[in-house]
DOBALUM-993186 format. One record per residue: residue number from 1; residue in one letter; x, y, z of N, C-alpha, C, O, CB in turn. Coordinates in steps of 0.05 Angstrom, whole numbers, always signed. Glycine has a CB too. Layout:
SITE   pos   code       nx       ny       nz      cax      cay      caz       cx       cy       cz       ox       oy       oz      cbx      cby      cbz
SITE   NUM      A        X        Y        Z        X        Y        Z        X        Y        Z        X        Y        Z        X        Y        Z
...
! end
This chain:
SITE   pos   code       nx       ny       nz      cax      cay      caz       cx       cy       cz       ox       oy       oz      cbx      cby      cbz
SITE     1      X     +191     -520      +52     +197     -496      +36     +211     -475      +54     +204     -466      +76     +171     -483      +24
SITE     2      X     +231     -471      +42     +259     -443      +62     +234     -414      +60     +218     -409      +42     +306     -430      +31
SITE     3      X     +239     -398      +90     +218     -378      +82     +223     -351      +63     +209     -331      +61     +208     -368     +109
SITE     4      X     +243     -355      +51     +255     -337      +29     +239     -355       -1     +239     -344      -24     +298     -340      +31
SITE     5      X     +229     -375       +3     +218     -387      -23     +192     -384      -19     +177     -381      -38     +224     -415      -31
SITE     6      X     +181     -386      +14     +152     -380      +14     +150     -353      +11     +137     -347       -9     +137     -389      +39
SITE     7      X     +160     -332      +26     +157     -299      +20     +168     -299       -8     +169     -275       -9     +177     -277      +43
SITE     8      X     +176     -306      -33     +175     -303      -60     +148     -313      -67     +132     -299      -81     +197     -318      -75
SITE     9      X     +141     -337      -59     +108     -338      -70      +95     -324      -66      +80     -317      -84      +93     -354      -65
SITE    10      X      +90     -308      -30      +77     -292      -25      +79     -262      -42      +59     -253      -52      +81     -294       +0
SITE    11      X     +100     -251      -44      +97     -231      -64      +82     -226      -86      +69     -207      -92     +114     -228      -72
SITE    12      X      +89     -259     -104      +77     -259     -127      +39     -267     -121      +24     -268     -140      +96     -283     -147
SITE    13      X      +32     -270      -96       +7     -267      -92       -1     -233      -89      -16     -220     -104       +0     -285      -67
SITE    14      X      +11     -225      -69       +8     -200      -66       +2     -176      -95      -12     -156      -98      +33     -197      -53
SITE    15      X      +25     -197     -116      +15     -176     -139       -5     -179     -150      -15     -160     -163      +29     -172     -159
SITE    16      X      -17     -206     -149      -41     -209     -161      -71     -195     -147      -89     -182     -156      -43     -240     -163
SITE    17      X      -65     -203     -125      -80     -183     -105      -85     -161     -118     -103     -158     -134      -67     -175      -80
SITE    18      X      -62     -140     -110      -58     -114     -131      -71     -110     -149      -90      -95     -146      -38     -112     -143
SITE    19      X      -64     -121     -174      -71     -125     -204     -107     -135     -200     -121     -123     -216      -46     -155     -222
SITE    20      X     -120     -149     -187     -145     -162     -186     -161     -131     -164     -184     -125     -169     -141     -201     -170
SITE    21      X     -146     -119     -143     -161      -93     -135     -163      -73     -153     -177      -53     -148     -152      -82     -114
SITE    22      X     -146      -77     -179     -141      -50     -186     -163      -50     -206     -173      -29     -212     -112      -42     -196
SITE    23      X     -175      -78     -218     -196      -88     -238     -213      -78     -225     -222      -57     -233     -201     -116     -246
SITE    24      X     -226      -91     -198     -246      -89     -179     -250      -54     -174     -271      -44     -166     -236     -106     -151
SITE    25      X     -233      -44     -178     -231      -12     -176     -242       +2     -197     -254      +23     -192     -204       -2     -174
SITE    26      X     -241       -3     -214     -254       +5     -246     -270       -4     -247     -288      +11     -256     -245       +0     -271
SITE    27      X     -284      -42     -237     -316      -41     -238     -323      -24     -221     -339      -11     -235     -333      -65     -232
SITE    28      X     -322      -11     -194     -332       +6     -178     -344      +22     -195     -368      +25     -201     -314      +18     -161
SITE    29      X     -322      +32     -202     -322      +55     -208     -350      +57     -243     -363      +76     -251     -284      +63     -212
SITE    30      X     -349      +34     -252     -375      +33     -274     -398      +20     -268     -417      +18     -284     -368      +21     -299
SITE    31      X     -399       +9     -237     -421       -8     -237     -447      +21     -235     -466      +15     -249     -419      -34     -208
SITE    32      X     -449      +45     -224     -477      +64     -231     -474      +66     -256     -495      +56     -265     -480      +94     -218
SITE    33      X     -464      +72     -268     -465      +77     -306     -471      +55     -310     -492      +55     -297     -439      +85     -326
SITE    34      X     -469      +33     -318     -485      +12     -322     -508       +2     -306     -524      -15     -314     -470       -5     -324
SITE    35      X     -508      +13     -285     -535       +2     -274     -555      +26     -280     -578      +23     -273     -533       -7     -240
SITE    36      X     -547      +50     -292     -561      +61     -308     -579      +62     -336     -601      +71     -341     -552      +70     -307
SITE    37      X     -549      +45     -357     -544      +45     -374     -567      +15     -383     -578      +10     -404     -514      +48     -374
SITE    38      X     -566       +2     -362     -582      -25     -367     -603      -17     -354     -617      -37     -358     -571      -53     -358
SITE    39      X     -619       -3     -340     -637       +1     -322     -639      -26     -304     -658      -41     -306     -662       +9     -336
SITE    40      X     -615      -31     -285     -617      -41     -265     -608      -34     -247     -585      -42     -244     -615      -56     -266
SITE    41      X     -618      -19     -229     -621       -4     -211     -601      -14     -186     -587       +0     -172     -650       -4     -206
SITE    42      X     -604      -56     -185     -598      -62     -168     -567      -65     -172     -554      -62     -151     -613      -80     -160
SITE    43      X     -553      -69     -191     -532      -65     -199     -511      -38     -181     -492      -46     -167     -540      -62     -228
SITE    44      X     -516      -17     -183     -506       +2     -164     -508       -4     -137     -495      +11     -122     -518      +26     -167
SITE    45      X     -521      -23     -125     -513      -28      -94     -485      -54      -90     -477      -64      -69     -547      -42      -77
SITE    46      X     -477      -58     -117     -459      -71     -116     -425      -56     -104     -405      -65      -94     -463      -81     -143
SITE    47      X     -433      -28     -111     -410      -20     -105     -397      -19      -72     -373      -12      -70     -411       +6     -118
SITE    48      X     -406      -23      -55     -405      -21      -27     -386      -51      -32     -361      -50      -33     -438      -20       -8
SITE    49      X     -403      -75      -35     -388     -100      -31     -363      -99      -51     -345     -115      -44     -407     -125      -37
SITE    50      X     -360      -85      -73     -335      -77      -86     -305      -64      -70     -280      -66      -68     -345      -57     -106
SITE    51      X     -325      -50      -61     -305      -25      -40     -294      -49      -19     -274      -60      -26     -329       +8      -18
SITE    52      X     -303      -54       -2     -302      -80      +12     -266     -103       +1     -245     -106      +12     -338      -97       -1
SITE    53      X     -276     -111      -21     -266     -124      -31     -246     -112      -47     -226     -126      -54     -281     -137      -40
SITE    54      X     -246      -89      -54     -216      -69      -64     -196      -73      -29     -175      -85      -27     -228      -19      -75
SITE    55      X     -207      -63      -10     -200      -67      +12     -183      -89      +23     -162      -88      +36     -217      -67      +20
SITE    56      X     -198     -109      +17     -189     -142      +31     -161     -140      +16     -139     -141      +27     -212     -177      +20
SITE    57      X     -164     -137       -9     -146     -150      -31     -115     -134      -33      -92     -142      -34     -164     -147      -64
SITE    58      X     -132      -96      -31      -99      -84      -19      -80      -89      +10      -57      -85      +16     -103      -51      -17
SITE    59      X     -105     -101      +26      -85     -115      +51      -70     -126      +44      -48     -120      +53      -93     -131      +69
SITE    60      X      -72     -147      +26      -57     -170      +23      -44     -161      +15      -26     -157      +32      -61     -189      +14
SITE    61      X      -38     -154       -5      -16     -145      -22       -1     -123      -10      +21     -117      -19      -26     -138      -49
SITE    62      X      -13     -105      +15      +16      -99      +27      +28     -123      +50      +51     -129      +57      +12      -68      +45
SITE    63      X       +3     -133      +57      +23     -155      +79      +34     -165      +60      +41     -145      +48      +11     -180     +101
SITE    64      X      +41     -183      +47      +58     -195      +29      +89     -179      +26     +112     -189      +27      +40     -195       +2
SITE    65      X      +83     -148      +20     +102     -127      +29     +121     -128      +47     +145     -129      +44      +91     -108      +36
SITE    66      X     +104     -127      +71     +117     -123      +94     +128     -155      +99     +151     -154     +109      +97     -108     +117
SITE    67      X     +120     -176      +97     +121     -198     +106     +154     -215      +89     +169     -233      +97      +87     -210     +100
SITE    68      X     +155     -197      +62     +180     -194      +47     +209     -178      +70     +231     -183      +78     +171     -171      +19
SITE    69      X     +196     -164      +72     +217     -140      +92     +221     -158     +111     +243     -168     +109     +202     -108     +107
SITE    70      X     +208     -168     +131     +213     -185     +148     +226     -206     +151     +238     -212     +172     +201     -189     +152
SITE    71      X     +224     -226     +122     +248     -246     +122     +267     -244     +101     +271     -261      +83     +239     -272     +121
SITE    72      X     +279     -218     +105     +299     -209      +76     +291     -220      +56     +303     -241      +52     +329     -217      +74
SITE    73      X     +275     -216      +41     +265     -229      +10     +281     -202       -9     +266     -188      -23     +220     -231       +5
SITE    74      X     +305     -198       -8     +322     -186      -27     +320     -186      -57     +333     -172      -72     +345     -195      -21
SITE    75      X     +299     -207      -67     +291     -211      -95     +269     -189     -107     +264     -186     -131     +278     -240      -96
SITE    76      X     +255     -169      -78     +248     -148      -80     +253     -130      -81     +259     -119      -60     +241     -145      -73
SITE    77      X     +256     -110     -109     +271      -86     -106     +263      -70      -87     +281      -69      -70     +271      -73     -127
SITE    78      X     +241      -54      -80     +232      -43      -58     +244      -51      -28     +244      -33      -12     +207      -48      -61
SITE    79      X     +256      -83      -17     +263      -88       -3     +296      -83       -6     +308      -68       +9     +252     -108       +2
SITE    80      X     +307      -97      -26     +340      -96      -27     +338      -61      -29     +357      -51      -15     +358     -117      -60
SITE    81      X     +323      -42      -40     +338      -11      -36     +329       -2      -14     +328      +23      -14     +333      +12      -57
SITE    82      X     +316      -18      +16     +303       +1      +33     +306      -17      +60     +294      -12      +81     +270      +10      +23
SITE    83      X     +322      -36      +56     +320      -53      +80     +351      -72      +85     +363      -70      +64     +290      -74      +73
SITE    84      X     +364      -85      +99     +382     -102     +105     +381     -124     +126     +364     -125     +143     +399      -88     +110
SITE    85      X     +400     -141     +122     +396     -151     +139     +395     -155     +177     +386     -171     +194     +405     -159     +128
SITE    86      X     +410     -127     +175     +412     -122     +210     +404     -102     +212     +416      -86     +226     +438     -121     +226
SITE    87      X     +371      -94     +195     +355      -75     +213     +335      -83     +230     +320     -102     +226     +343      -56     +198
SITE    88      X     +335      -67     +250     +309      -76     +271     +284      -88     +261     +280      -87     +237     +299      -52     +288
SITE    89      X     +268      -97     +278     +248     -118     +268     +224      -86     +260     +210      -88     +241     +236     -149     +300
SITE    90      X     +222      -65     +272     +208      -47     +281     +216      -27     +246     +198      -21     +230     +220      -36     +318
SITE    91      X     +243      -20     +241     +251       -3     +224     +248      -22     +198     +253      -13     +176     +279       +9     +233
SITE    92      X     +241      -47     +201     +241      -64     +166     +212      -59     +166     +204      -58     +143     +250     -106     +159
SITE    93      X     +200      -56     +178     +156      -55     +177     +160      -23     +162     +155      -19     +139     +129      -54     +226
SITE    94      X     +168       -5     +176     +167      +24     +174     +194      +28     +149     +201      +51     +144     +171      +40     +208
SITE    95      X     +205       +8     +138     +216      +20     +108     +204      +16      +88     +214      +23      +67     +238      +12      +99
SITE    96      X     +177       +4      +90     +162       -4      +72     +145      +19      +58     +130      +18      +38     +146      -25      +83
SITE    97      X     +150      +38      +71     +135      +72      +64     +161      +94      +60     +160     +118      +54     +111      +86      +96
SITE    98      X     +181      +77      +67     +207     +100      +66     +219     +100      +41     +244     +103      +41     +233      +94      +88
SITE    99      X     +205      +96      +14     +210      +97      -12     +187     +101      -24     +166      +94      -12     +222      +75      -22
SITE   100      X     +187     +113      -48     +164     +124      -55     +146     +102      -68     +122     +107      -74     +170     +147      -72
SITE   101      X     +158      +75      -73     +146      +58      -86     +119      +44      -59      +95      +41      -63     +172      +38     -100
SITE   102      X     +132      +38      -36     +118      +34      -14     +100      +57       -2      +79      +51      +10     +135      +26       +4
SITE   103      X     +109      +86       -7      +96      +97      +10      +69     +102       -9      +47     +105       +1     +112     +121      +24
SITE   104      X      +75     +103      -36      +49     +104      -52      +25      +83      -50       +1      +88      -51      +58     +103      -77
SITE   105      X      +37      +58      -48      +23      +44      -29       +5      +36       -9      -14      +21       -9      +29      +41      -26
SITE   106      X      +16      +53      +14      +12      +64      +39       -5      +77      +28      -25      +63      +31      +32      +77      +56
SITE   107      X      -10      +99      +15      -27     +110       +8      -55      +96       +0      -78      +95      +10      -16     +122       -8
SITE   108      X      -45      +87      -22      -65      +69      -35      -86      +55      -10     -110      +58      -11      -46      +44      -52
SITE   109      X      -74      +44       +6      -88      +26      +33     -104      +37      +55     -123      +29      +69      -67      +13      +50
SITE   110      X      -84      +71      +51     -108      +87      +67     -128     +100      +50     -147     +112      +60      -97     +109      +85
SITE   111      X     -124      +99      +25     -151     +102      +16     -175      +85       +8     -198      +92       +2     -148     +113       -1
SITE   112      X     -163      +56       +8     -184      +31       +7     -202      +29      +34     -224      +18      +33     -166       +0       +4
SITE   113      X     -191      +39      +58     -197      +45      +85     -221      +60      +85     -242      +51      +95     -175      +59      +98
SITE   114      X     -217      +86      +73     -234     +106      +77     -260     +108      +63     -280     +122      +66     -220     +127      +73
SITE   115      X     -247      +80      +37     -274      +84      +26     -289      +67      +30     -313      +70      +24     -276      +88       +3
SITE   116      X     -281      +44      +40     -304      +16      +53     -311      +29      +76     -330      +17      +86     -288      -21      +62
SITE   117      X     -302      +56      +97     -314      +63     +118     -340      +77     +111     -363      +77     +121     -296      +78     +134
SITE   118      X     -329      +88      +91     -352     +111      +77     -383      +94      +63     -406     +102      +62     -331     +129      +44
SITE   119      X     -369      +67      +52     -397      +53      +43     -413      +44      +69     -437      +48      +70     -391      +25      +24
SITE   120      X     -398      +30      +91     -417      +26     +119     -426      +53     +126     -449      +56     +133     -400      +13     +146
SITE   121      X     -414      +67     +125     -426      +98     +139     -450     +110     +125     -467     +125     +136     -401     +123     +137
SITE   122      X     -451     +103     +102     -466     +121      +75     -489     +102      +69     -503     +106      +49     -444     +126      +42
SITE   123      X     -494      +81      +85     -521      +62      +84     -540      +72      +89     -562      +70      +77     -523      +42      +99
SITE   124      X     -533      +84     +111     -553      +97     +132     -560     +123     +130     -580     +132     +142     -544      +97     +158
SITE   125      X     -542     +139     +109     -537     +175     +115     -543     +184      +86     -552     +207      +84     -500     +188     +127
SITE   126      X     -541     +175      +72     -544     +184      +51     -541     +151      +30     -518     +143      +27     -523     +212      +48
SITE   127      X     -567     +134      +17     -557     +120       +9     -567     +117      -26     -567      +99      -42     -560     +101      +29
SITE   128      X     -576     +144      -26     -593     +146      -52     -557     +153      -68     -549     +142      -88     -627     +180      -52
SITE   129      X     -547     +165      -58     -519     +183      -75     -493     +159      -62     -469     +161      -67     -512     +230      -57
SITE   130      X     -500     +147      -52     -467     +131      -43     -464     +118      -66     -440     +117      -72     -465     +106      -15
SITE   131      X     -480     +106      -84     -463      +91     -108     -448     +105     -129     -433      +92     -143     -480      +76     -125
SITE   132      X     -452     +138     -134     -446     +152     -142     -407     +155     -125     -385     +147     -132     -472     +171     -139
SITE   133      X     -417     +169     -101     -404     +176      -86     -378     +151      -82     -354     +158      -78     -423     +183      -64
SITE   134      X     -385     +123      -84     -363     +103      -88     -350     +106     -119     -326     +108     -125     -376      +72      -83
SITE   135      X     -373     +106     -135     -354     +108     -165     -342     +118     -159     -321     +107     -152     -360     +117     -191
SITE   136      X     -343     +151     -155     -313     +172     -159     -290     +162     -143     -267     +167     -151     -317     +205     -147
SITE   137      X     -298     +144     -115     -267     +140     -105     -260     +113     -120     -236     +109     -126     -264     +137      -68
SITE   138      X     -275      +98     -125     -275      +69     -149     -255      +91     -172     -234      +79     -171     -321      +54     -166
SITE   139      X     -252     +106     -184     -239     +116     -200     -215     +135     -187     -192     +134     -198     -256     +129     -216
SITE   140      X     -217     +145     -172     -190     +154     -153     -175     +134     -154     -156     +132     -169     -195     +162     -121
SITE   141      X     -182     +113     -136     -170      +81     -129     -156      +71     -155     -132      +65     -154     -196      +57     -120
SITE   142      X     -171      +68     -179     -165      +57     -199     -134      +80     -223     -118      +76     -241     -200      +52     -211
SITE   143      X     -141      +95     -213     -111     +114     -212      -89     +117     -203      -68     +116     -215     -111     +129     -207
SITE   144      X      -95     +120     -181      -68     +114     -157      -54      +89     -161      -30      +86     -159      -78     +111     -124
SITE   145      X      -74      +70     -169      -64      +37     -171      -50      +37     -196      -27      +28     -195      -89      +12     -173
SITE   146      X      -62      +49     -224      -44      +57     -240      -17      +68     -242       +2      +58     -254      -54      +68     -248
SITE   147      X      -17      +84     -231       +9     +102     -219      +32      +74     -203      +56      +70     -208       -8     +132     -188
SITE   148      X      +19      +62     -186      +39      +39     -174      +41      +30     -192      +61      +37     -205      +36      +20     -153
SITE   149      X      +26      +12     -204      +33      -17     -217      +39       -8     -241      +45      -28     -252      +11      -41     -218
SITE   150      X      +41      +15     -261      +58      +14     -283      +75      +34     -276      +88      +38     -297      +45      +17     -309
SITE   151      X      +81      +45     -264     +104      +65     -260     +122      +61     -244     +146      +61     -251      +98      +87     -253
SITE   152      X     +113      +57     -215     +125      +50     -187     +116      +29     -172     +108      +31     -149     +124      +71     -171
SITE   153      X     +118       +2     -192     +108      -24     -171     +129      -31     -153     +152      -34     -159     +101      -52     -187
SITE   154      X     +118      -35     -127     +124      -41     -104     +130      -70      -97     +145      -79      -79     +106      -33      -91
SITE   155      X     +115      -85     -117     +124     -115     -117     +147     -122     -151     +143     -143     -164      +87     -137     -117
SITE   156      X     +169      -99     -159     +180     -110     -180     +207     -126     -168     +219     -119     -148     +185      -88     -200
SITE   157      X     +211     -135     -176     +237     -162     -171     +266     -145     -178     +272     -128     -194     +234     -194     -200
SITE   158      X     +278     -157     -161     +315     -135     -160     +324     -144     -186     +316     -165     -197     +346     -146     -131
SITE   159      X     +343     -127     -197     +354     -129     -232     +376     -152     -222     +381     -174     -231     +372      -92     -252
SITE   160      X     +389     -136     -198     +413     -161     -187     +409     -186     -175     +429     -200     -173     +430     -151     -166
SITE   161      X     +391     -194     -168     +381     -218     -157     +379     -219     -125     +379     -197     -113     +397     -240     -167
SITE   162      X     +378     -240     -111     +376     -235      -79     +398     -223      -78     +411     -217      -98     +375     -258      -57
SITE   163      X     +405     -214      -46     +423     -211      -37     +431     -196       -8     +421     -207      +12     +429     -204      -54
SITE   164      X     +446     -174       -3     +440     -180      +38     +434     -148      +45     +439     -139      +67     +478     -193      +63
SITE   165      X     +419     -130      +19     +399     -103      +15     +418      -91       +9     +439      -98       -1     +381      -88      +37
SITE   166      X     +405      -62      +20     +427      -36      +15     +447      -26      +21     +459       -7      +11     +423      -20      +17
SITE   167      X     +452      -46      +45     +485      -43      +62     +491      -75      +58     +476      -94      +55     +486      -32     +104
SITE   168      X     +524      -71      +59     +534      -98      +63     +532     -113      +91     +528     -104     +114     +560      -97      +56
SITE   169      X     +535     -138      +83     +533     -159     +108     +545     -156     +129     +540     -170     +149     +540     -182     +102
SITE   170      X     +569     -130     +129     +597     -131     +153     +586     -105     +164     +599      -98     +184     +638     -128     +139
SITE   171      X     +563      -86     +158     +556      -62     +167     +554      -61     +185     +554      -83     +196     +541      -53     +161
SITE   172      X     +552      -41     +202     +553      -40     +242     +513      -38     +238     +501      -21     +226     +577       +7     +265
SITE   173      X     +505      -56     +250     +475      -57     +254     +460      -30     +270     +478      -15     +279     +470      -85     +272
SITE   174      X     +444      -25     +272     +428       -8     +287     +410      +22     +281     +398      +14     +261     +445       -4     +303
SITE   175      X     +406      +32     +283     +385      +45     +275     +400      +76     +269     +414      +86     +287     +360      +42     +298
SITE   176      X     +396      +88     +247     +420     +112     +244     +438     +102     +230     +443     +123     +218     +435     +122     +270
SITE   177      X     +455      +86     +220     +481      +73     +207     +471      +70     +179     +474      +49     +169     +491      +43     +219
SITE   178      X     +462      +84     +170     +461      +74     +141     +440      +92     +126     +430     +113     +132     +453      +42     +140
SITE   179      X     +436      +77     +102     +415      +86      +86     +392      +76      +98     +377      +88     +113     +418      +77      +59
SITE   180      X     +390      +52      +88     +365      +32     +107     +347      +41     +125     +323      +46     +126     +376      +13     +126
SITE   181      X     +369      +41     +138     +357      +64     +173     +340      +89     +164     +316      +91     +170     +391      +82     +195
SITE   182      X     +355     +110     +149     +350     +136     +147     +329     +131     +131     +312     +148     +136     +370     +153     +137
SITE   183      X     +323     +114     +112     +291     +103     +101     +266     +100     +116     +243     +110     +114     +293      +75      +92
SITE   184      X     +280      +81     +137     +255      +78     +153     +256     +100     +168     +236     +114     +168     +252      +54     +169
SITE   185      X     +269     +105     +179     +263     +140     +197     +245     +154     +179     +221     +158     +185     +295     +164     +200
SITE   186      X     +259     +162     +156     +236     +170     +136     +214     +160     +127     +201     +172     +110     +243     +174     +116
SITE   187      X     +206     +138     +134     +185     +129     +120     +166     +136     +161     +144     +146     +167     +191      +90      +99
SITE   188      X     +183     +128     +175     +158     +139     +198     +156     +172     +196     +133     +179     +189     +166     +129     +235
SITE   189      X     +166     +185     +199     +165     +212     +195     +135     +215     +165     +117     +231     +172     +204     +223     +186
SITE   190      X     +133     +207     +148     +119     +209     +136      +91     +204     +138      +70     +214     +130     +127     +203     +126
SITE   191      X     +102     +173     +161      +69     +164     +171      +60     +190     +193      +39     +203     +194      +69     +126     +192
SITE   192      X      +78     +191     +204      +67     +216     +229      +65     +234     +217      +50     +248     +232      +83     +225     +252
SITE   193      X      +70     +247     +196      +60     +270     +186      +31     +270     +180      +18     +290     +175      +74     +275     +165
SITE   194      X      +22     +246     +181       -6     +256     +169      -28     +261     +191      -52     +266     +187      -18     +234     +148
SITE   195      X      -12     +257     +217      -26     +268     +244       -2     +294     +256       +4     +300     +279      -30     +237     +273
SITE   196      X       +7     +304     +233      +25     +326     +237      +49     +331     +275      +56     +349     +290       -1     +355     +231
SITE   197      X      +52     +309     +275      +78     +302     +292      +99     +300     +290     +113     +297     +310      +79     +289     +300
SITE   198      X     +109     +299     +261     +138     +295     +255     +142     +312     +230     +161     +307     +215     +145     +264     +249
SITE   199      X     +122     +336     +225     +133     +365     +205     +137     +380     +210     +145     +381     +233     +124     +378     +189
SITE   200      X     +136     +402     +197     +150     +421     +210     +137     +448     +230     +147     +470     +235     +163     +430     +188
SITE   201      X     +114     +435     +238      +90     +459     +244     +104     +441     +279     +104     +454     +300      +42     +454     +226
SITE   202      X     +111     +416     +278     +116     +416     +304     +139     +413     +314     +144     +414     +338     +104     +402     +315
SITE   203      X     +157     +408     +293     +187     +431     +305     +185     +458     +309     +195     +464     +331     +213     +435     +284
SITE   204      X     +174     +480     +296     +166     +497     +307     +161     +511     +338     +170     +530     +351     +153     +494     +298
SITE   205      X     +143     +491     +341     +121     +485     +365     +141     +486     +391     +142     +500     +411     +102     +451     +362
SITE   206      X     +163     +459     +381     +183     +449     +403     +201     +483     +412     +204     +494     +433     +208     +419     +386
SITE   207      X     +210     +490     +384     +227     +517     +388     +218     +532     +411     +235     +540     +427     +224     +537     +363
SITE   208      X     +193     +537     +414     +185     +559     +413     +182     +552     +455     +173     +569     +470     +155     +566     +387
! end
């Protein structure tokens, strides 16, 4: 199998991934109401191994992402508008957030993060309210995922079919030359913003 036919399968796993966390995200989010609702008590400790498993499942489905970017899988819209064939190995990982379809994503993954940290953390600290405390992000999660997968899916297929991305094949390669580029620049600038290194509180900083 050519790896342009295995990274097409992989996508279409990736979405299932997706689509199967985003289910897993809404039981989260009802397993205390029903373990209310039925008086089974034990039912609400389910949500931790849920969280867990919203987790595993959004990995995949961004590696699948990134793992597209990596061997031009141009059958990805998200890839053909954010990537080419002669961008750095470094700037195709980091265009995967330089569109809003990826960076919502990105999002999405750091919040599957925070909340399987929060169920190990919340065993010990408070474990009477963590099933509670998971529903609400079990319903955050199950939103955001909405928002991608019917509005801005990250795994939808190009209208034009493969092809060699957002610049042509004869483009001068390198980092800066293009759209591509200026994506992934933007898409790291975004990641560093959220440890405020690349906004504007630290251009400022530099001025001064």
């Amino acid at each position: 199998m050519s790896p342009n036919g295995l990274s097409l399968n992989l996508i279409e796993l990736g979405h299932f991934a997706a689509i199967l966390a985003f289910v897993l995200a809404c039981v989260q989010g009802l397993t205390p109401i029903a373990a209310r609702v039925l008086r089974r008590p034990e039912l609400a400790s389910l949500t931790g191994n849920l969280a867990v498993a919203v987790f595993v499942l959004t990995s995949i489905g961004g590696a699948t992402i990134i793992y597209s970017f990596l061997t031009n899988n141009f059958s990805v819209l998200v890839v053909a508008s954010h990537s080419n064939t002669h961008l750095p190995l470094f700037y195709k990982v980091a265009a995967l957030w330089g569109g809003h379809r990826g960076s919502l994503f990105l999002w999405i993954w750091v919040l599957t993060l925070f909340t399987m940290v929060l169920a190990f953390d919340g065993q010990s600290r408070y474990p009477e309210r963590l099933p509670v405390i998971l529903a609400v992000q079990g319903w955050l999660l199950a939103g955001f995922y909405g928002l991608s997968l019917f509005l801005s899916n990250p795994f939808s297929a190009a209208v034009s079919g493969p092809g060699t991305g957002c610049r042509p094949e004869s483009a001068a390669p390198g980092p800066g030359n293009g759209n591509a580029s200026a994506d992934a620049l933007h898409g790291i600038c975004r990641l560093l913003g959220a440890i405020r290194l690349c906004d504007g509180s630290t251009d400022y900083a530099l001025e001064e």
